[in-house]
N, C-alpha and C positions, 0 to 999 in steps of 0.2 A: 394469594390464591384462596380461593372458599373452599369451606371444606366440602368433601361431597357428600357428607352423611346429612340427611333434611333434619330427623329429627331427632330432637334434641336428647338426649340420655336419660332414662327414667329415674328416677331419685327413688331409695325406700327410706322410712323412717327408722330403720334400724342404724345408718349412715357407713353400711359396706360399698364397698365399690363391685359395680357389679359388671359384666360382661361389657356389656355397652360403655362404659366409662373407659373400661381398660380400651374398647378398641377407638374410640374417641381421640382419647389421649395420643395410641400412635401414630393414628390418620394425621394427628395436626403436628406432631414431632416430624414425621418424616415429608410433610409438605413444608415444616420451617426449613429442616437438610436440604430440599429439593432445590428452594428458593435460594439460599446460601451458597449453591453446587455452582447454579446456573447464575448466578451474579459473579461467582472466583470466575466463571467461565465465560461469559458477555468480556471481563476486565482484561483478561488477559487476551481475547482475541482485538479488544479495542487497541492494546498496547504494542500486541502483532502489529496491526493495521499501523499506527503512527511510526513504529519505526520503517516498517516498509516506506510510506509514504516519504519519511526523509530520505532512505535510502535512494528511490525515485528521485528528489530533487536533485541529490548532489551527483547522480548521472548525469543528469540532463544539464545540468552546468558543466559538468566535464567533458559532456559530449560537444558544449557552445564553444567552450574555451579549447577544445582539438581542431573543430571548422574553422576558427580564426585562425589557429596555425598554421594549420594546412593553407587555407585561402592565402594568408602570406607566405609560404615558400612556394606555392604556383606563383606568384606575382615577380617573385623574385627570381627564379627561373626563367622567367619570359622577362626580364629585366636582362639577366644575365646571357642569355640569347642572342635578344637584341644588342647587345653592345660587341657581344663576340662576334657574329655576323656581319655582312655586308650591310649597309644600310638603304638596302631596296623596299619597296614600297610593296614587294608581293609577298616578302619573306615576311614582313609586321605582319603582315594581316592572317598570313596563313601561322604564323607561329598564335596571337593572340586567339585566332579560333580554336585552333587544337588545346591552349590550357583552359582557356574558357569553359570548354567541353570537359576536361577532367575535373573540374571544379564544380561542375553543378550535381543537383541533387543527387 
């Protein structure tokens, strides 16, 4: 960050510090603190963010790996239907559509 003071600190040739030095010096002390603040603070929000971000992944694999579950015990159900049942050609199709139907999106 610049500093915002333009001009630069008058010098005497006595070599006390004068007004302007002293407040020089805290203008760039508390811009190095500011900058130090907000870098702890940028890291740790970056750090937030990466764990969220895995947290997301391993959902969404958990939510892949339930849809294949599910999709196989609908399968299996209408497997197990069909064998229990008569084997008419109106009962497949009306049983197949109804799990169909509970299995999609």
């Amino acid at each position: 960050m610049a500093s915002s003071t333009s001009a630069a600190p008058s010098t005497t040739n006595s070599g006390t510090i004068t007004e302007e030095h002293i407040r020089a010096s805290l203008l760039s002390a508390l811009e190095d603190k500011m900058r130090r603040l907000l870098l702890e603070q940028s890291a740790h929000s970056q750090d937030e963010q990466n764990v969220l971000q895995q947290l997301h992944e391993e959902l969404t694999r958990g939510k892949r790996t339930l849809d294949v579950i599910l999709e196989r015990l609908a399968q299996e159900q209408v497997k197990h239907l069909l064998q229990e049942s008569a084997p008419s050609k109106d009962r497949q199709t009306c049983a197949m559509r109804y799990f169909s139907r509970k299995s999609g999106p």
